[in-house]
N, C-alpha and C positions, 0 to 999 in steps of 0.2 A: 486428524485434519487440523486439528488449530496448533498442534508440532508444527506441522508445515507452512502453517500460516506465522508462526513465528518466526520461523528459520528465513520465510521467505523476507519479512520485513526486517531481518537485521542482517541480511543481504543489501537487501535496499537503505538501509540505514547506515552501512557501512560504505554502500558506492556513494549518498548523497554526501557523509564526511569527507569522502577524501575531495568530491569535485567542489563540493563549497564550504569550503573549511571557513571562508570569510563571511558568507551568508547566511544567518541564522532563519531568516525565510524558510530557506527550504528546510532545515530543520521542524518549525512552525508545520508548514506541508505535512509531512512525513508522520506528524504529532495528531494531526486534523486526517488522514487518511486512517491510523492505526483506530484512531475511535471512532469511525465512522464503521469500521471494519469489526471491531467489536460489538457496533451496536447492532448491526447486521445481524451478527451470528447470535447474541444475545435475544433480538427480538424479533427476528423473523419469524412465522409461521411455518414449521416444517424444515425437513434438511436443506444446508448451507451449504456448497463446496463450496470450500475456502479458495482451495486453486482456483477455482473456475472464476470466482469474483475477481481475484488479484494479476489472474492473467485480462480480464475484462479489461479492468483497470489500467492496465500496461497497453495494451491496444489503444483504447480511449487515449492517452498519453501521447502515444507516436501520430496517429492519426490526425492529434490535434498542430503537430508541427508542420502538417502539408496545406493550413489553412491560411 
């Protein structure tokens, strides 16, 4: 699981490079998301998908552009 929780965020680390190569913002984001997501898996009570957080996460994202 957390293979894929990596893989997924340097996915995502690699599309926020190329689209804001000027913006370190989203950089910061991405920084503030991965430890958020570690603290999760680190202190949560019981098992973690990792997918299942990170696709959340992705929902919550899009969702939040139709507001």
């Amino acid at each position: 699981m957390k293979a894929a929780s990596c893989f997924v965020l340097g996915v995502l680390a690699g599309a926020i490079g190329v689209a804001a190569a000027e913006d370190e913002g989203a950089y910061r984001s991405l920084a503030v998301f991965a430890r958020s997501l570690h603290y999760i898996e680190s202190s949560w009570i019981g098992d973690v998908d990792d997918r299942a957080l990170i696709q959340a996460a992705i929902r919550g994202m899009v969702s939040s552009l139709d507001r």
